[in-house]
DODREN-436304 format. One line per 8 residues: number of its first residue (from 1); their letters; for each residue z, x, y of N, C-alpha, C. Coordinates in Angstrom, 2 decimals, always signed. Atoms other than C-alpha are relative to their C-alpha. Layout:
NUM) A) Z X Y Z X Y Z X Y | ...
***
This chain:
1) XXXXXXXX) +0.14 +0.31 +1.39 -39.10 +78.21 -10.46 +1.30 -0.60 -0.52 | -1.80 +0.84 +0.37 -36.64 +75.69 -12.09 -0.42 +0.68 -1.80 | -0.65 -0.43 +1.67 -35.54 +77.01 -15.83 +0.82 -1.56 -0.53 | -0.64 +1.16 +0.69 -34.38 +74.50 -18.18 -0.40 +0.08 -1.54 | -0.09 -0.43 +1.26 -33.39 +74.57 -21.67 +0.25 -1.44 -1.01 | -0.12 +1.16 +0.93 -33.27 +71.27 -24.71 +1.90 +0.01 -0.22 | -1.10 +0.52 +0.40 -29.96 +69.68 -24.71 +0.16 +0.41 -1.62 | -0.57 -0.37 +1.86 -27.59 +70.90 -28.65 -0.48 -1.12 +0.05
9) XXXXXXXX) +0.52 +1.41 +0.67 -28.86 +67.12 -29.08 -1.45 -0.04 -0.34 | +1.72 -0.22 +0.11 -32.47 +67.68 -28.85 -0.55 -1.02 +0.86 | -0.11 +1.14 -1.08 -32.07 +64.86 -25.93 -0.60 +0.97 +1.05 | +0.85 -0.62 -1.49 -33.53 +65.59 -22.35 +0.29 +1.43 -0.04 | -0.47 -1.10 +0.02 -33.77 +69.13 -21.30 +1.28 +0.03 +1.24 | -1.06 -0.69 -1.07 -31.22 +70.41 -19.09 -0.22 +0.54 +0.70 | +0.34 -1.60 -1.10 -31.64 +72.30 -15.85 +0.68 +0.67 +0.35 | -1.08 -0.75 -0.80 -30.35 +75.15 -14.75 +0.97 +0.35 +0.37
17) XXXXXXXX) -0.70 +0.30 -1.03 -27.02 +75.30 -12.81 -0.05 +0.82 +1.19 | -0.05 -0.93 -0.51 -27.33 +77.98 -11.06 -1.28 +0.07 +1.15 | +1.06 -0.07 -0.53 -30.63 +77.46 -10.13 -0.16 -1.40 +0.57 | -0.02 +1.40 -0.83 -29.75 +73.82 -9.21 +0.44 +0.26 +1.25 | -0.95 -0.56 -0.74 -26.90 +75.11 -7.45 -0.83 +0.53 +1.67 | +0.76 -0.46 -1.11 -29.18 +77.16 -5.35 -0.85 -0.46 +0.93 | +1.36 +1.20 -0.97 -31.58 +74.46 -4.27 +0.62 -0.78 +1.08 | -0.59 +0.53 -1.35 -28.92 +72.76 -2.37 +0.63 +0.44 +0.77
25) XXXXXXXX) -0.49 -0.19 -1.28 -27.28 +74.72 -0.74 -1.08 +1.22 +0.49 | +0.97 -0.51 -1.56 -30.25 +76.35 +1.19 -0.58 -1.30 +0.49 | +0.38 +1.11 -0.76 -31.05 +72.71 +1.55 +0.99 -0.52 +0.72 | -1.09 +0.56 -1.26 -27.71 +72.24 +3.52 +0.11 +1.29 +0.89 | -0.08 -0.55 -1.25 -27.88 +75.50 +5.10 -1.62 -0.05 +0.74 | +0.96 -0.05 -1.06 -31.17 +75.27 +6.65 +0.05 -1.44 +0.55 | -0.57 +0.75 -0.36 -29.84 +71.85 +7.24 +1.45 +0.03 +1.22 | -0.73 -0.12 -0.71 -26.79 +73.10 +9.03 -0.73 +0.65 +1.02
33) XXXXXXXX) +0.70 -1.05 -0.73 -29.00 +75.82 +10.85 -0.98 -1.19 +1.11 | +0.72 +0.42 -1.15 -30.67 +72.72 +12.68 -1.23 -0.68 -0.67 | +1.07 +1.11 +0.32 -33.47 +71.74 +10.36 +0.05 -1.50 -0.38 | +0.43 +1.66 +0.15 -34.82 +68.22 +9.71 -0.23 -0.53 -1.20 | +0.27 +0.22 +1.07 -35.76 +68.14 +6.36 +0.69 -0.08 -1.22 | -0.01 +0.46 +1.14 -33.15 +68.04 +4.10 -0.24 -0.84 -1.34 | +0.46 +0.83 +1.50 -34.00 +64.74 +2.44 -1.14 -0.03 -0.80 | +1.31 -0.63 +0.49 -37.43 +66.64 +1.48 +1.09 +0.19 -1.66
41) XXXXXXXX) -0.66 -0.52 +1.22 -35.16 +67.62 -1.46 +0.22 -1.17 -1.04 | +0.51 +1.34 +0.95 -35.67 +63.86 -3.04 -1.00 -0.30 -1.02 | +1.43 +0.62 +0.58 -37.68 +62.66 -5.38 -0.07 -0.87 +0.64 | +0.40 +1.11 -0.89 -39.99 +59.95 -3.65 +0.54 -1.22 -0.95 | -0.40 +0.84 +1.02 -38.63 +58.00 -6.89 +1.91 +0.21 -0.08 | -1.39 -0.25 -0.10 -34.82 +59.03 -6.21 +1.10 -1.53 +0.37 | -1.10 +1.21 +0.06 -32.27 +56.24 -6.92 +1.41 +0.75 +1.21 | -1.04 -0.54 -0.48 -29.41 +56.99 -4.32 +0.75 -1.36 +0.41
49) XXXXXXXX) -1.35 +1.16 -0.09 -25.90 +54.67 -4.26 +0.60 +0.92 +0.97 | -1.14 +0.00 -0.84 -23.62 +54.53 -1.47 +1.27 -0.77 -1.05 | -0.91 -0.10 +0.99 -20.59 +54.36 -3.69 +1.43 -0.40 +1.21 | -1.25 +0.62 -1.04 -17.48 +51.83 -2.31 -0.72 -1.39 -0.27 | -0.12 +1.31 +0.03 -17.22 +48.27 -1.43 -0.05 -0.12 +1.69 | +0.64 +0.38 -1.80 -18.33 +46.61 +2.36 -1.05 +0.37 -0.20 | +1.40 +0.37 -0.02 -21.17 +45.96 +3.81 -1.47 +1.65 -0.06 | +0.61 -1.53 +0.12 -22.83 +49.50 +3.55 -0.08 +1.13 -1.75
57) XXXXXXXX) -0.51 -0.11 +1.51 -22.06 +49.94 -0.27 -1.13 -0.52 -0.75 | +1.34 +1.07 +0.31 -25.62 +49.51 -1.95 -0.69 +1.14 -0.60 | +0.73 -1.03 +0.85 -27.93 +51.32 -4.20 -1.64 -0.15 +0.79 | +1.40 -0.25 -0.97 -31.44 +52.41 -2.62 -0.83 +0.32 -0.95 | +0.69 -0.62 +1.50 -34.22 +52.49 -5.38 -1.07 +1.43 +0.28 | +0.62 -1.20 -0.50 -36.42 +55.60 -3.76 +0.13 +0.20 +1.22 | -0.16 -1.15 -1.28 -36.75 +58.13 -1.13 -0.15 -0.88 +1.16 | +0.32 +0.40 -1.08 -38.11 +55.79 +1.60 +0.83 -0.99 +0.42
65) XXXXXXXX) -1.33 +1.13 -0.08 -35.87 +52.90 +1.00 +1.47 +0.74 +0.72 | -0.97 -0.58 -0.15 -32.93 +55.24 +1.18 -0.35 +0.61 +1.55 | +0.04 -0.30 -1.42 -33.93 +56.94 +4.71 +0.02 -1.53 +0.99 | +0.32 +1.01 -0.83 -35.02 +53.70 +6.09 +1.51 -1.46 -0.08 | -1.39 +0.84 +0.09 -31.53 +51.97 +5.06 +1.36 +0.47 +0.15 | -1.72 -0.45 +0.32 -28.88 +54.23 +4.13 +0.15 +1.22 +1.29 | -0.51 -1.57 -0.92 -29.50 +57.70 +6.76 -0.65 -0.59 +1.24 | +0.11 +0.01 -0.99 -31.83 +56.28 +8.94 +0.80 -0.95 +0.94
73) XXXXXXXX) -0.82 +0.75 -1.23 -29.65 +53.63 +11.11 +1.42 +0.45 +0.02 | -0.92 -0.96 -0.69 -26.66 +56.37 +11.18 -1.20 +0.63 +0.96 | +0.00 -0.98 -1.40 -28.49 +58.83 +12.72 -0.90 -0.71 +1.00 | +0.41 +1.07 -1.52 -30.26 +56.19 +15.14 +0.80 +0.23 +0.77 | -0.75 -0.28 -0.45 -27.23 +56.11 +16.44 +0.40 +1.47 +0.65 | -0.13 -1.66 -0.56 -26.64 +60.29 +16.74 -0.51 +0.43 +1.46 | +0.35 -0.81 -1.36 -26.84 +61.90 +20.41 -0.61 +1.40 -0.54 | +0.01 -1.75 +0.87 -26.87 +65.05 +17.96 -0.52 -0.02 -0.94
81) XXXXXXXX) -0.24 -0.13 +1.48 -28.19 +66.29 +14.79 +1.40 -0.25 -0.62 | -1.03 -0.37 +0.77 -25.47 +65.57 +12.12 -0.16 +1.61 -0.46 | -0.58 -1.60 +0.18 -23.86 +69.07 +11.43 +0.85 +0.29 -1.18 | -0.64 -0.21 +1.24 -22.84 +69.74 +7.97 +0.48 +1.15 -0.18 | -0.98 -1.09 +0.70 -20.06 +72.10 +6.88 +0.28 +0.11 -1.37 | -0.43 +0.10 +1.72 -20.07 +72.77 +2.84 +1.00 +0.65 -0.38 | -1.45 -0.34 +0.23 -16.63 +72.98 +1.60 -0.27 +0.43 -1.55 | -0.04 +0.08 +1.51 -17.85 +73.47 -2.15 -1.30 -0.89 -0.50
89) XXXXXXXX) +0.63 +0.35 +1.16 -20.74 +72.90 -4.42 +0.19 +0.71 -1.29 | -0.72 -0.84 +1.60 -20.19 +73.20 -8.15 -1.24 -0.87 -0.66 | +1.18 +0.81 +1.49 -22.86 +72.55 -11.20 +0.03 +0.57 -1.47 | +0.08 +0.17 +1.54 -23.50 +71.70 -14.14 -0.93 -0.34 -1.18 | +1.67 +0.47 +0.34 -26.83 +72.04 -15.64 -0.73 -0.88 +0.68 | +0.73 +0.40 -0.61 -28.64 +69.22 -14.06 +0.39 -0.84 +1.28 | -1.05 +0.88 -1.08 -25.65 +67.66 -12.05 +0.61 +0.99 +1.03 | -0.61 -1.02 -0.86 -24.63 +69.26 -8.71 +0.70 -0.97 +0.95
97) XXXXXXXX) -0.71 +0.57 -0.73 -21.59 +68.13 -6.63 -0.19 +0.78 +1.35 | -0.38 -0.20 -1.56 -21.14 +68.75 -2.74 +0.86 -0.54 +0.70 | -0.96 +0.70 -1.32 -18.52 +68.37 -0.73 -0.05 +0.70 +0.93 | +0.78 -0.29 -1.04 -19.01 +68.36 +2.73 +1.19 -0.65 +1.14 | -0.23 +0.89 -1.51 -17.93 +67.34 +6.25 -0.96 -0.12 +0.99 | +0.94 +0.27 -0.67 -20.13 +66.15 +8.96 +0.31 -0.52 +1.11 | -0.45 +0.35 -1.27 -20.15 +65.88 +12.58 -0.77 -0.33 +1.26 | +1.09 +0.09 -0.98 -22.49 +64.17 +15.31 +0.60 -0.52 +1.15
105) XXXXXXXX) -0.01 +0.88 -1.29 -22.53 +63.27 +18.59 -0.26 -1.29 +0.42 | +0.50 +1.68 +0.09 -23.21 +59.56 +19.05 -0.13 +0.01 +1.56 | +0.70 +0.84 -1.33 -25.23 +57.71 +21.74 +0.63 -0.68 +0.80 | -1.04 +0.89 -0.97 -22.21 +55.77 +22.70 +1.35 +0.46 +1.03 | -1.12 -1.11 -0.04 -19.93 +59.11 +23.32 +0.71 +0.33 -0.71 | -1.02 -0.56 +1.41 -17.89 +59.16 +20.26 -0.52 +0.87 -0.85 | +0.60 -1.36 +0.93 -17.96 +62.10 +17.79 +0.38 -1.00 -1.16 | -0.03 +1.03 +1.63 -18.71 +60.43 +14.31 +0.15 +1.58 -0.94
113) XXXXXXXX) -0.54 -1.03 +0.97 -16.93 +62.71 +11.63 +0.20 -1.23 -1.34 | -0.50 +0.30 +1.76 -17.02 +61.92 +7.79 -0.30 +1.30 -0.78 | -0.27 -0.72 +1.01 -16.05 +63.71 +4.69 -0.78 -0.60 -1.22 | +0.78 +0.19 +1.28 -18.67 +63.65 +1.72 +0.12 +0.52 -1.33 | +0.33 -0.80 +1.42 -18.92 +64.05 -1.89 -1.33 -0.74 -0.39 | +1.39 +0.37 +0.32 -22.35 +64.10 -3.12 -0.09 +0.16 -1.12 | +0.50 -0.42 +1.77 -23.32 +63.88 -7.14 -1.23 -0.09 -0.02 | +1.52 +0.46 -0.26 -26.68 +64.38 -7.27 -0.45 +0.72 -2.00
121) XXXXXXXX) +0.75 -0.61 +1.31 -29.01 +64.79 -10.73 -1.46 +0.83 +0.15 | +0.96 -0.68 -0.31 -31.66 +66.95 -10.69 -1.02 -0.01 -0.69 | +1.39 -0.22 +1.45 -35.07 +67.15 -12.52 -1.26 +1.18 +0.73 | +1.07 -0.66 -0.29 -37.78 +69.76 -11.50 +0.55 +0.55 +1.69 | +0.09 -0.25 -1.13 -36.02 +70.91 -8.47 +0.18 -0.89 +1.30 | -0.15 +1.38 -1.01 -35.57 +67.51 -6.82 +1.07 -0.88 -0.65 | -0.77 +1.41 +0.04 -32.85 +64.77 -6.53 -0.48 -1.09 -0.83 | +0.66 +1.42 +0.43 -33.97 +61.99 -8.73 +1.35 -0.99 -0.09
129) XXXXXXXX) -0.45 +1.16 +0.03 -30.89 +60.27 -8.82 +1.87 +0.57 +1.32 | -0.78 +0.09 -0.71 -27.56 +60.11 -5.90 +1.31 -0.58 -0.19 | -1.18 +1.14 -0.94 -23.89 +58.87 -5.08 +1.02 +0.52 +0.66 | -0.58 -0.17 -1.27 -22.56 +59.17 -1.91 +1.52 -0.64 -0.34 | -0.76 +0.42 -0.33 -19.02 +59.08 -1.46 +0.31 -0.10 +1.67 | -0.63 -0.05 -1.31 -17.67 +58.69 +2.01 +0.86 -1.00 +0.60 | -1.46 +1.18 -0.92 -15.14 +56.88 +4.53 -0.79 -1.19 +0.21 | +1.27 +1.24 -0.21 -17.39 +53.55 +4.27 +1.03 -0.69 +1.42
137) XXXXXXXX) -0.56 +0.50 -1.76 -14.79 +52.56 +7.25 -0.86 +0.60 +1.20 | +0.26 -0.51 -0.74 -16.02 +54.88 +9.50 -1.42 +0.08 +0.26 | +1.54 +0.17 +0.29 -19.73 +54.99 +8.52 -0.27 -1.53 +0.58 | +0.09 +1.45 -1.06 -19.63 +51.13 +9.32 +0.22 -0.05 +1.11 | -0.31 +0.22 -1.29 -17.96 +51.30 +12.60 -0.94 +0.62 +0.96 | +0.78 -0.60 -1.07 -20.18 +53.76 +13.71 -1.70 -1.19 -0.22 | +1.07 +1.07 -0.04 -23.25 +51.40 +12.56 +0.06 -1.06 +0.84 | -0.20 +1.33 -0.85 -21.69 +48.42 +14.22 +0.37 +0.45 +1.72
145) XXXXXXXX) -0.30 -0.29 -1.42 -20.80 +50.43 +17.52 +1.32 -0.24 +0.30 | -1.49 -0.12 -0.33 -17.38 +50.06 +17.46 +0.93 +1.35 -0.13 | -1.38 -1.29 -0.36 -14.16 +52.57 +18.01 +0.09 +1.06 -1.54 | -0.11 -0.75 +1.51 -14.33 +55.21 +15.26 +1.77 +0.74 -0.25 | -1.31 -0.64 +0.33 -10.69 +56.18 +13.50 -0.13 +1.32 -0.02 | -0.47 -1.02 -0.70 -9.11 +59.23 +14.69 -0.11 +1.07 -1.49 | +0.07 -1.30 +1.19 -10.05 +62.37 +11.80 +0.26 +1.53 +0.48 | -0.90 -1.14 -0.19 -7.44 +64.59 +11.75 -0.04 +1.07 -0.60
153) XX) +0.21 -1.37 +1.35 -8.42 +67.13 +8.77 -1.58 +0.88 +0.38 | +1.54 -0.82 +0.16 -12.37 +67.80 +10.10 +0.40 +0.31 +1.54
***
C-alpha cells in the first residue's frame, strides 16, 4: 500500500518517503540476492535519462525503450549478473536517491565496475520518471569492448 498526502500547495499529491524508500531497496536487495527483475519497479511509461555527455548520454521515453537501449546492451555484454552494493538511499516524499556500486563479470574477461547515483520519482509505487548518474567513460568502453579504467575505491 503506497500512502500519499496533497502537497501545502494543493498541487500533486506526494508519496510517502518512507514507504518509497522501502520499495527500492527490496528492489535492490532481491536484486543483489540474484534476482532478475528489478526493472519490474518501472512504470511501462517511465522516462529514464542517462545523465552526462558522449555517446551513451540520452533520455529513454518508457520502460521498453530504456531496457532495450540503456541496460540491455551492458548486460549483453555481462559473463555475470551485475551485483549491486547500496551505499545509501535517502527520500523525500516522492523522490528517492540511490547510491550504489556495481560489479559484473564481462564476456571478454574484464570486471566492469561503476559507481551510481540514481534519482528516481515515484507515483503509485513505481518509477515514472529516472537519472542515472555514472562513469559514462567506463559504461562506454565496456559497450565498445575496449580496456576498462582501473577502479580503485569499489
Amino acid at each position: 500500500m503506497v500512502f500519499s498526502h496533497q502537497s501545502s500547495d494543493g498541487g500533486r499529491p506526494l508519496e510517502d518517503a518512507e514507504t518509497n524508500k522501502a520499495i527500492v531497496r527490496r528492489a535492490f536487495e532481491e536484486w543483489a540476492s540474484g534476482g532478475t527483475d528489478f526493472f519490474d519497479i518501472l512504470d511501462d511509461e517511465a522516462k529514464w535519462t542517462i545523465a552526462g555527455s558522449g555517446p551513451s548520454a540520452q533520455t529513454f521515453h518508457d520502460r521498453n525503450a530504456f531496457l532495450a537501449g540503456g541496460y540491455g546492451p551492458i548486460a549483453d555484454r555481462f559473463a555475470t549478473p551485475m551485483k549491486p552494493e547500496v551505499l545509501g538511499i535517502y527520500a523525500d516524499g516522492d523522490e528517492v536517491i540511490i547510491r550504489w556500486n556495481g560489479a559484473a563479470e564481462m564476456k571478454d574477461g574484464q570486471t566492469y565496475r561503476n559507481s551510481y547515483a540514481w534519482f528516481f520519482r515515484m507515483r503509485n509505487g513505481k518509477v515514472i520518471e529516472a537519472t542515472a548518474f555514472l562513469d559514462l567513460p567506463t559504461y562506454d568502453a565496456a559497450l565498445a569492448g575496449k580496456p576498462l579504467p582501473h577502479w580503485p575505491t569499489i
